[in-house]
C-alpha positions in Angstrom: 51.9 -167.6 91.2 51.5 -171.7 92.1 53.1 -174.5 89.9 49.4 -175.2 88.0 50.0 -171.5 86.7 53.6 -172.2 85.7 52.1 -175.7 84.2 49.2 -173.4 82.3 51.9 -171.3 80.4 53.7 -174.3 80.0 50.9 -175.7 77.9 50.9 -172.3 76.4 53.7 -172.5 75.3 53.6 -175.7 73.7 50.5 -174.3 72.2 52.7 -171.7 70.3 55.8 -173.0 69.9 55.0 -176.3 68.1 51.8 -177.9 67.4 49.3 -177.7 69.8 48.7 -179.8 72.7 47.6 -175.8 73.5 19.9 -153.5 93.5 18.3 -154.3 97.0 18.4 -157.6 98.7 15.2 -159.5 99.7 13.3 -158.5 103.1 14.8 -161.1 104.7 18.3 -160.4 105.3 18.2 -159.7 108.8 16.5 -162.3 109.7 18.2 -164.9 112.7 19.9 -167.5 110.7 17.6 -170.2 112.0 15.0 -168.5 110.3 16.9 -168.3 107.0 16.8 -171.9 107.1 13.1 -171.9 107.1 13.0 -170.3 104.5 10.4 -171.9 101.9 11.4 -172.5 98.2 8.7 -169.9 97.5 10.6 -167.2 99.5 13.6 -168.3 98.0 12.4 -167.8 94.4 11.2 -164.3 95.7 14.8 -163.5 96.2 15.7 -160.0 94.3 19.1 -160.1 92.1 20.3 -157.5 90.4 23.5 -159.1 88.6 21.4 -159.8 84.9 19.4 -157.2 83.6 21.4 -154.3 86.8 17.9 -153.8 88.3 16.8 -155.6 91.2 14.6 -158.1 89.7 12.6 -161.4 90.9 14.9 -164.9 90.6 12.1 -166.4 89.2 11.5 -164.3 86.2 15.2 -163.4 85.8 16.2 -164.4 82.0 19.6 -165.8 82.4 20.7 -169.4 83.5 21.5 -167.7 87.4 22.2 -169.6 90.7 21.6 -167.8 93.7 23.9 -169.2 96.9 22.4 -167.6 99.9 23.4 -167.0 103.8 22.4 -169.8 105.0 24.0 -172.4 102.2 27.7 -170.7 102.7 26.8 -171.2 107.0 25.5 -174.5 106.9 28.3 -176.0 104.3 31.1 -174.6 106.6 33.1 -173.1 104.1 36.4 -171.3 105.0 36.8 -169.2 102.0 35.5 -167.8 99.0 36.0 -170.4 96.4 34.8 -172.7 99.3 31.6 -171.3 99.2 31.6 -171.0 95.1 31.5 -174.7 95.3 28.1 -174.8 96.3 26.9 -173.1 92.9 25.9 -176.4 90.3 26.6 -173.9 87.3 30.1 -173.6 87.7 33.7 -175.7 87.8 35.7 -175.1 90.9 38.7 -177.4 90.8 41.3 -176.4 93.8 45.2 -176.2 92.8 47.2 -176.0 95.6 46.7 -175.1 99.3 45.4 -171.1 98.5 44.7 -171.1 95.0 41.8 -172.2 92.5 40.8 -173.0 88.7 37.2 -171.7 88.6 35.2 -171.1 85.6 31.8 -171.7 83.8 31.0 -173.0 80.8 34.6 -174.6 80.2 38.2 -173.2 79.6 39.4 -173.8 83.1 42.2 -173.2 84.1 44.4 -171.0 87.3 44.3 -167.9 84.7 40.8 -168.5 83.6 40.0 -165.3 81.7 36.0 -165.3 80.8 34.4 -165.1 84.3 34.0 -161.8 85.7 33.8 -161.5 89.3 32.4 -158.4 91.7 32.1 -158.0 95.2 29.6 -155.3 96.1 30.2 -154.1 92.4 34.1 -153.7 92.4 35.4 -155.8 90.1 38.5 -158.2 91.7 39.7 -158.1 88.1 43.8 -158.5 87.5 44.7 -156.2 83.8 48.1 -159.1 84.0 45.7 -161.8 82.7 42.1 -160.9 82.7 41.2 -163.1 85.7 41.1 -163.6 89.7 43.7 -164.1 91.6 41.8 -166.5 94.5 44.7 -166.2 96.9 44.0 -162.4 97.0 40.5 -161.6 97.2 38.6 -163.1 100.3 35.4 -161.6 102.5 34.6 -162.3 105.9 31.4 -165.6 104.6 29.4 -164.2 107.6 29.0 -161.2 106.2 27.8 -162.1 102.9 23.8 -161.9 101.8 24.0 -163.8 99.0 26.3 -164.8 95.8 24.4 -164.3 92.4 26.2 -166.7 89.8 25.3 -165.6 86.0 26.8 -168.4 83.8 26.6 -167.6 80.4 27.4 -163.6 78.5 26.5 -160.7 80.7 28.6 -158.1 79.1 26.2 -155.6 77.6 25.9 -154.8 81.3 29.5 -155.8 82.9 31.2 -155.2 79.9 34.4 -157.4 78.5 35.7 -160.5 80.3 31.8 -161.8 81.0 32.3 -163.9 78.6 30.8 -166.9 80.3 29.7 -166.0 83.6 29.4 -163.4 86.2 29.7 -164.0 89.8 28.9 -161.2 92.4 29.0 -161.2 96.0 26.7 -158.8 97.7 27.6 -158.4 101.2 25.7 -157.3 104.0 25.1 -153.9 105.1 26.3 -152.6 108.1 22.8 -152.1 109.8 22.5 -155.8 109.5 25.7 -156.5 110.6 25.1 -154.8 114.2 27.1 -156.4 117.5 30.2 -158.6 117.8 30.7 -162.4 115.8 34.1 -164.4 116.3 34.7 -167.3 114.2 37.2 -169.9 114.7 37.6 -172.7 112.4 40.9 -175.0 112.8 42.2 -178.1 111.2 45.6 -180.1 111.1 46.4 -178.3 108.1 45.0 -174.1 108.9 42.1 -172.7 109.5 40.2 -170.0 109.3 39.8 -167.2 112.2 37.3 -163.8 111.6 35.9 -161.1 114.0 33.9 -158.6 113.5 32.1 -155.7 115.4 29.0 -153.4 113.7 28.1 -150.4 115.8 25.4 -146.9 115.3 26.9 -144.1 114.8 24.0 -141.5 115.0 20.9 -141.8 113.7 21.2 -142.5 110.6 25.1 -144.3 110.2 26.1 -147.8 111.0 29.4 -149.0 110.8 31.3 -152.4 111.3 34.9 -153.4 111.4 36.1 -156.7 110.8 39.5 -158.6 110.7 40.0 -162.3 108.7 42.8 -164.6 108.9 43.7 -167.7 107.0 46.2 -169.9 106.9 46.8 -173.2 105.0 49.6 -176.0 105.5 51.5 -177.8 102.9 49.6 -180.6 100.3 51.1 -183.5 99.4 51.8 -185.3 95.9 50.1 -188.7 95.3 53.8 -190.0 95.8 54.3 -188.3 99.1 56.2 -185.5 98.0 55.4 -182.4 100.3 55.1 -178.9 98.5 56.3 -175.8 99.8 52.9 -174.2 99.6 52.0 -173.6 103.1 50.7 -170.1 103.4 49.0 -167.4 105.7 46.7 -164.5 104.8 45.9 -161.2 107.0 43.2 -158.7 106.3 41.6 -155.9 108.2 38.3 -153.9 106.8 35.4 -151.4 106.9 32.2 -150.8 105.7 29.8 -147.6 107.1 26.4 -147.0 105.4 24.3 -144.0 105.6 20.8 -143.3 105.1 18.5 -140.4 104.5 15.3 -140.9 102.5 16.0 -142.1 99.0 19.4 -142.0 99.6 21.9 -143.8 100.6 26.0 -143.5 100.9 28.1 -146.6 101.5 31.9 -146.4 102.2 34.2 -149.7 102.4 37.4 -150.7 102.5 39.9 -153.4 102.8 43.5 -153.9 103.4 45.1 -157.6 103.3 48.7 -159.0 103.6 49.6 -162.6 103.1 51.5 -165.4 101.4 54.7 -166.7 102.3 58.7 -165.2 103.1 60.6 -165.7 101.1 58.3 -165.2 98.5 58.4 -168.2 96.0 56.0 -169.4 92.9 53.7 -172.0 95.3 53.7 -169.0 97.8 53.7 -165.4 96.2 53.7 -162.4 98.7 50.5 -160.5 98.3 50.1 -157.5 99.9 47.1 -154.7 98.6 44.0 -153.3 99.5 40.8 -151.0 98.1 38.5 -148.0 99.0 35.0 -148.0 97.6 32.3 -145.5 98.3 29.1 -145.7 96.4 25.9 -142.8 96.4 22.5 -143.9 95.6 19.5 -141.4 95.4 16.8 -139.6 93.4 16.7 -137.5 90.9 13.3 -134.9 91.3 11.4 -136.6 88.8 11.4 -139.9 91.0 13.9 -141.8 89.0 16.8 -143.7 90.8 20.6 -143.3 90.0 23.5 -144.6 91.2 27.7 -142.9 91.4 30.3 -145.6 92.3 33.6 -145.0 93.0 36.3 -147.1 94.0 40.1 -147.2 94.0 42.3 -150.6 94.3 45.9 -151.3 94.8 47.2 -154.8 94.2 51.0 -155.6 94.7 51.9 -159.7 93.6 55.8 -161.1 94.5 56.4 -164.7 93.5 59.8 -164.2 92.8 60.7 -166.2 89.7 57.3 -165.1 87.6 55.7 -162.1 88.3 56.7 -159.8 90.2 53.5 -157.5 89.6 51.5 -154.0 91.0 49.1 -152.8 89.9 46.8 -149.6 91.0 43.1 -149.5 89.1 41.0 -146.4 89.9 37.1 -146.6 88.4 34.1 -144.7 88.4 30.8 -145.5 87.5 27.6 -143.6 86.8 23.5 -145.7 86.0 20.3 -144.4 86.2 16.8 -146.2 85.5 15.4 -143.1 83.4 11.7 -142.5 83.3 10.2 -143.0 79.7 6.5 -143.5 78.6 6.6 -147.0 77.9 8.7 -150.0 79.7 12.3 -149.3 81.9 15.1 -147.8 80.7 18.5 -148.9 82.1 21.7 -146.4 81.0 25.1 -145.5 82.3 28.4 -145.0 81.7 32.3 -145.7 83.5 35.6 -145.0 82.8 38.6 -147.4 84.4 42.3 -146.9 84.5 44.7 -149.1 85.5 48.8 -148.7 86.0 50.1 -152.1 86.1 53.8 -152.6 86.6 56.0 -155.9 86.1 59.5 -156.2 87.1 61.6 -158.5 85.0 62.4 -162.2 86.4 64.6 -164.9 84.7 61.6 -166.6 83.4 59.4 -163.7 82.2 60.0 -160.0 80.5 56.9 -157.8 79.6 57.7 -154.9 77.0 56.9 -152.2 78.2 57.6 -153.3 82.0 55.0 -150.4 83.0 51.5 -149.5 80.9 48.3 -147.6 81.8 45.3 -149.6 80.1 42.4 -147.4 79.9 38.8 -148.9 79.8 35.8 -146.5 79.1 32.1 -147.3 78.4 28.6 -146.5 78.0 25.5 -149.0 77.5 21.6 -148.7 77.3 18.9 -151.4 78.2 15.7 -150.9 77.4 12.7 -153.7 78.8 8.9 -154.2 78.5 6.6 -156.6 78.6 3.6 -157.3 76.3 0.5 -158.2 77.3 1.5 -159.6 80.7 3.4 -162.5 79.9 6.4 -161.3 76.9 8.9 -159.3 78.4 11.9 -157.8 75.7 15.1 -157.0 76.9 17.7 -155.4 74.4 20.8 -153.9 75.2 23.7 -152.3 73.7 27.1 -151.6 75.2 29.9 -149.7 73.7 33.6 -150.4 75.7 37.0 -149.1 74.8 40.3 -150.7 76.1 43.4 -149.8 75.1 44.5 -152.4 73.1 41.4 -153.1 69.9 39.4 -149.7 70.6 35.7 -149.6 70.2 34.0 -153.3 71.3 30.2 -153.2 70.3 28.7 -155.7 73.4 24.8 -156.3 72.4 22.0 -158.6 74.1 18.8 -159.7 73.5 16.4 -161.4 75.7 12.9 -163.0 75.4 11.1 -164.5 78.3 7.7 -165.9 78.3 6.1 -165.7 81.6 3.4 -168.6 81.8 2.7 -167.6 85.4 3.5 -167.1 88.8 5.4 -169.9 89.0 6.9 -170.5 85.3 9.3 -168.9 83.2 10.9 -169.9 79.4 13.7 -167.9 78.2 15.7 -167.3 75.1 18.6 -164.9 74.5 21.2 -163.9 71.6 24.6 -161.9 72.4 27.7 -160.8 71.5 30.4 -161.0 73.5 34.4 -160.0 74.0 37.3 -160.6 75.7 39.6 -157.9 75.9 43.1 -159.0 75.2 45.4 -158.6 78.9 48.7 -157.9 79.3 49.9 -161.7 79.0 48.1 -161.6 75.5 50.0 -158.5 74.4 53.6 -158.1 76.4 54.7 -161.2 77.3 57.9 -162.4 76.7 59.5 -165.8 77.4 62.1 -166.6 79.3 63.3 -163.3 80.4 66.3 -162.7 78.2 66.8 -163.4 74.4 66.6 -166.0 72.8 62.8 -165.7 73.3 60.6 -169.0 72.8 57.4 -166.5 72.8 58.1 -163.0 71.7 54.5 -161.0 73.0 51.5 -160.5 70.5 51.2 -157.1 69.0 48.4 -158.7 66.9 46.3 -160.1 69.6 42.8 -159.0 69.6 40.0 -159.5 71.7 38.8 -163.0 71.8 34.6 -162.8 70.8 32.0 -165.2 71.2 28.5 -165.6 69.5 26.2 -167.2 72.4 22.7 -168.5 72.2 20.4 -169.7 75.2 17.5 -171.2 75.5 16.3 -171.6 79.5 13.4 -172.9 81.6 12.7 -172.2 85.3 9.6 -173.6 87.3 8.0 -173.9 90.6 5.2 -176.5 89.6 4.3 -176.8 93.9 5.2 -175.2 96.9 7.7 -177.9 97.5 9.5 -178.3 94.3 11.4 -176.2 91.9 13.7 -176.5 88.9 16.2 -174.9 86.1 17.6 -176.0 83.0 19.4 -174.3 80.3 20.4 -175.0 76.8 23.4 -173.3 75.0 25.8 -172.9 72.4 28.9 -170.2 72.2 30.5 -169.7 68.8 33.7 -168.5 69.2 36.0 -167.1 67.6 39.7 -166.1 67.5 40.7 -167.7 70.5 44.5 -167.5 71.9 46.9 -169.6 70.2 49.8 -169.4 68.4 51.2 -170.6 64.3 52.6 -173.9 64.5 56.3 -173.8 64.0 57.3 -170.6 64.2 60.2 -169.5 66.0 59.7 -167.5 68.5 56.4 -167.8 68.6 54.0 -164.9 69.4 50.2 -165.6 70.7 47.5 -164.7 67.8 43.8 -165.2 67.4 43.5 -168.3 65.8 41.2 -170.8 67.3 37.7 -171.4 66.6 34.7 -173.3 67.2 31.5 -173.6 69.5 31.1 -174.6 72.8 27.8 -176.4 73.8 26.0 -177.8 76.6 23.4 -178.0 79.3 23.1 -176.9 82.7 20.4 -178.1 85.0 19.5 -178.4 88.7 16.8 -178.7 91.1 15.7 -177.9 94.8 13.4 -180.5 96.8 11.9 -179.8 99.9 11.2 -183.7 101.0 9.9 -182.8 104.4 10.0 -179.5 106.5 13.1 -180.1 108.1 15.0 -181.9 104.8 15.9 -179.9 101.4 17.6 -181.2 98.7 19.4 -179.5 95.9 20.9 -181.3 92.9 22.9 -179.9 90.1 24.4 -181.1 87.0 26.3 -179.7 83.5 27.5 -181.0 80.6 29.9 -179.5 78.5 31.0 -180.4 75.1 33.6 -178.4 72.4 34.8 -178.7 68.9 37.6 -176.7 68.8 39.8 -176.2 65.7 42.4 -174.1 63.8 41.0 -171.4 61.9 41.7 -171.6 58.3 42.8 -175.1 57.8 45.7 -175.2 59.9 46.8 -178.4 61.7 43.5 -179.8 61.1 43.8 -182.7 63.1 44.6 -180.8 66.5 41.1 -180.3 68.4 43.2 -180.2 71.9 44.0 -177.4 73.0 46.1 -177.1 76.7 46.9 -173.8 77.3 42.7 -172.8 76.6 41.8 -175.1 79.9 41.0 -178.3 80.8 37.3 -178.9 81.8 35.5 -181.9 82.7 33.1 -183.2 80.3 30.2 -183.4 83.2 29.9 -182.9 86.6 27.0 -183.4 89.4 26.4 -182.3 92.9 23.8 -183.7 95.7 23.2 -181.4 98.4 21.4 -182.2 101.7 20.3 -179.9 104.7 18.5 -182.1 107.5 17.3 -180.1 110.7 17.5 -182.5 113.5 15.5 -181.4 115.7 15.8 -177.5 116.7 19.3 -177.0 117.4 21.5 -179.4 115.1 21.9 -179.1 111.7 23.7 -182.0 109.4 24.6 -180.7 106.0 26.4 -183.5 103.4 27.6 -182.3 99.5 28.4 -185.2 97.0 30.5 -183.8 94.1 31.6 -185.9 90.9 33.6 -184.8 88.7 34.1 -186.2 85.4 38.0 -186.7 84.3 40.0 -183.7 82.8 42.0 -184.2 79.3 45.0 -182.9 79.2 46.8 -182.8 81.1 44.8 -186.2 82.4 43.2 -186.1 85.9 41.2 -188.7 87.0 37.5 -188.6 87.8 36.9 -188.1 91.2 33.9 -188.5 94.2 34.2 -186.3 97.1 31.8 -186.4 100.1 32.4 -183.3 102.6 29.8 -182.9 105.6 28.9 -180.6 108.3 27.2 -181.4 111.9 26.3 -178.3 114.0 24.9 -177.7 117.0 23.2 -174.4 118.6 25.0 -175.1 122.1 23.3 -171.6 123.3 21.6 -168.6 121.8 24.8 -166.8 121.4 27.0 -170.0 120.3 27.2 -172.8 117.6 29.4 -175.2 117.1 30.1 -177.2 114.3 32.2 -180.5 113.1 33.2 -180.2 109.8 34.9 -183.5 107.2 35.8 -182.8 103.8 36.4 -186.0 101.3 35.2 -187.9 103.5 35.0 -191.3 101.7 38.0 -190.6 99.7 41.7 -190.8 100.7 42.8 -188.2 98.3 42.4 -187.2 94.8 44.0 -184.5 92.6 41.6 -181.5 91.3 43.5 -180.1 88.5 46.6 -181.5 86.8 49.2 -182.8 86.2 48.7 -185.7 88.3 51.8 -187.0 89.2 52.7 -184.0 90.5 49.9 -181.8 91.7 48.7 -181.1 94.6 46.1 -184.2 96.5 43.6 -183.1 98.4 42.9 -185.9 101.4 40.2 -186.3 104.0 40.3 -183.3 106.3 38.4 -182.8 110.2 37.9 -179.4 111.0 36.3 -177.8 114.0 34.2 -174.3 114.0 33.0 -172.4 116.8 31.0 -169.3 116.1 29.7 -166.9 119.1 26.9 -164.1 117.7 25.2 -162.5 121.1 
């Protein structure tokens, strides 16, 4: 765990201890990644997600505010790692902490144990039961493997279930028929790099396999005043994925084994060592209708030393199938996850009990048609159990209007929770009496009414755009009573979130694209039930930027180099303050031969340093960076 997460349950503890401060891809994947980039905006909007309504389904007439970041954005933006590539989504705030880890969110409360964005890769949820969040420094894919990232912001838990609260992010990798051959990738800076291999083979007729290895390693940042941090780290990982086909069906097995962070372990630095087995069946049933098993098992073991010292070993299964009734699609399933999770005491932090099994089961319907042509109804209704509040009702409903081919207006109502973690519930601090916060055997799920209203568009072949409109009531947010001594965490904030989210793809001339992107976000947070009426700051619930923008251009110069630049600006964070910052990053590469590409790669370029997430004076700055990338695909 980094300093920022020691910082965020500092703030939390201000908060309570005194008065606040607080389905298939598009036919496109296997295409050559030259011909990705020609791609037309048409094609693009033809793309098939699967993350909203857990049917493959057209981007265009998908009712949710969703970004899709394809193949060819995450090559051409040389990004190095996951939350890299994240960055490249308009709709969400990715602020980077230290040299491995990250505050991402959407739709506001950011922070390093952000705990309302769910996240999959290839449907397994990288989900930690410690703090209902992502661990960035642990979860990583090999970027040239990936198809394409489908980021939901806004609720999507009638199908996902708790924690998608205000977003959904899921990477969809590759299969292993498109992934035939060898690919080595070398990227290397001053400060790391980035080095992955991979190797896809046939096995049979009807079996493909590939194998893939992915290192990382990141040197030590700097404060604004100099001051080096000891959070240099390096990451190993080693992987599968086979995929067999028959017909209708289809089996996938995959799996991934990583080992990383620093020795001896320490809180900028933890020691991470874990790894996961998924294998998924996908077939027929005889009337024609599709289904889907899913399996997976994960093991997750986290050392920092003086915080948590954390395992944790989640097994899940999960069962949908698109029944076949007279009128419209209905969408039904059910899943059952259990999680051991395991903390060791520190001097800083005790949980009681130091071992619990949290037990998550559920079972959801979604039923959609459209009326005359152009009205399509989507309601939903999930039921989840956790171990902690019992029975979670988790309803949607969604109205689209589709004017055309080319035009889509959207409107949606839901309901949405998130489950209270073990941070909520066991948490005691410091790690022998007296205690300053003394758990919350109170603590409920955190809920959330939210409201959308959306409009997507392709008025010409050249030109396309998204906007969204919403408002998220929420209720019972953490906190704790000002005053009391020791304090325990409690559902007592409340108050809506609002904003807009908006952004736009150009295609000036056939070799030059332009996408731009920009949110606002506003809150009006208080105490419930006339306490402290004068706090609306709240610390240890995030600290997000008030707007933000992105400019994104891909120029083709001629037929073998490619010059990519990103303008981000970020609008200042709160509290703790960071300033608002500009950051320029680039990429030039060039096709040297069929097999090989080489790239130059310049991050902040116009900017000597800035700090992403507080506090300030002593966080981590992030300065101008060269990096070089060689990538060899025969």
């Amino acid at each position: 765990m980094n300093r920022v997460l020691a910082a965020q349950l500092a703030c939390l503890l201000a908060t309570l201890s005194a008065a606040p401060a607080p389905a298939q891809p598009v036919q496109v994947a296997a295409a050559t990644a030259r011909q990705l980039a020609d791609l037309t905006l048409e094609q693009l909007a033809g793309i098939e997600v699967t993350s909203v309504s857990g049917r493959a389904e057209s981007l265009k007439d998908a009712a949710a505010s969703v970004f899709v970041i394809s193949q060819q954005d995450i090559r051409r933006s040389g990004a190095t790692s996951l939350p890299e590539a994240l960055r490249l989504a308009p709709n969400l705030q990715v602020a980077r902490t230290s040299a491995g880890q990250w505050a991402i969110s959407a739709r506001g409360f950011q922070d390093s144990i952000s705990n309302k964005l769910l996240v999959l890769v290839d449907g397994r949820t990288i989900y930690s039961s410690l703090f209902a969040g992502v661990f960035w420094d642990a979860n990583d894919v090999v970027l040239e493997d990936v198809d394409r990232i489908e980021v939901i912001s806004g609720p999507g838990g009638t199908i996902w279930g708790a924690n998608a609260v205000n977003g959904v992010i899921n990477v969809v990798t590759r299969s292993a028929a498109e992934t035939q051959g060898p690919l080595v990738s070398v990227t290397r800076s001053g400060s790391g790099g980035r080095e992955a291999a991979r190797w896809g083979t046939q096995l049979g007729e009807r079996t493909q396999v590939r194998l893939y290895a992915l290192a990382l390693d990141r040197g030590n940042t700097r404060t604004r005043r100099g001051t080096a941090l000891r959070d240099d780290s390096g990451r190993d990982q080693l992987g599968f994925r086979s995929d067999w086909s028959d017909g209708p069906s289809t089996f996938t097995v995959q799996g991934d084994a990583y080992h990383g962070g620093s020795e001896p372990a320490n809180n900028l630095a933890p020691l991470l060592r874990g790894g996961n087995l998924l294998a998924r069946w996908s077939s027929r049933f005889s009337d024609g209708s599709p289904y889907k098993v899913q399996a997976y098992y994960d093991l997750a073991d986290r050392n920092d030393t003086n915080l948590f010292r954390n395992k944790a070993t989640t097994r899940d299964v999960q069962f949908t199938h698109e029944a076949r009734v007279p009128t419209g699609e209905l969408l039904w399933g059910a899943g059952y996850r259990e999680t051991r999770d395991t903390n060791a005491p520190t001097a800083q932090v005790l949980f009681v009990p130091g071992e619990r099994t949290l037990q998550w089961a559920n079972l959801f319907a979604q039923y959609q048609r459209l009326f005359a042509r152009q009205l399509q109804l989507t309601a939903g209704l999930k039921l989840e159990r956790n171990s902690y509040t019992g029975v979670e009702p988790l309803p949607n409903l969604r109205l689209a209007w589709l004017h055309s081919a080319q035009a889509t207006t959207w409107a949606s109502a839901s309901r949405v929770v998130r489950a209270p973690s073990r941070i909520d519930r066991d948490f005691f601090f410091p790690g022998r009496p007296p205690f300053v916060i003394a758990g919350g055997p109170n603590f409920a799920g955190e809920k959330a009414n939210v409201f959308e209203l959306g409009h997507r568009a392709q008025p010409n072949a050249n030109f396309s755009y998204a906007v969204t409109l919403f408002r998220q009531q929420f209720q019972g947010l953490r906190a704790g009573l000002p005053g009391q001594s020791p304090a325990t965490v409690m559902n007592l904030v409340d108050g809506p979130v609002e904003g807009l989210e908006a952004w736009t793809q150009w295609q000036v001339l056939r070799a030059w694209r332009l996408v731009a992107g920009y949110t606002a976000l506003h809150q009006r947070l208080r105490y419930a039930g006339g306490l402290s009426p004068s706090t609306t700051a709240f610390p240890g619930l995030g600290n997000d930027p008030s707007h933000q923008w992105t400019l994104r251009s891909s120029l083709d110069l001629g037929s073998r180099t490619d010059l990519d630049v990103m303008v981000r600006r970020v609008g200042a964070l709160p509290s703790p303050a960071v300033p608002a910052y500009t950051a320029v990053d680039a990429s030039l590469a060039f096709q040297a031969t069929r097999a090989l590409r080489l790239a130059v790669i310049g991050r902040n370029l116009f900017d000597p340093g800035h700090v992403e997430f507080g506090p300030a004076a002593t966080a981590s700055q992030f300065e101008r960076l060269w990096m070089l990338q060689a990538t060899w695909q025969p």
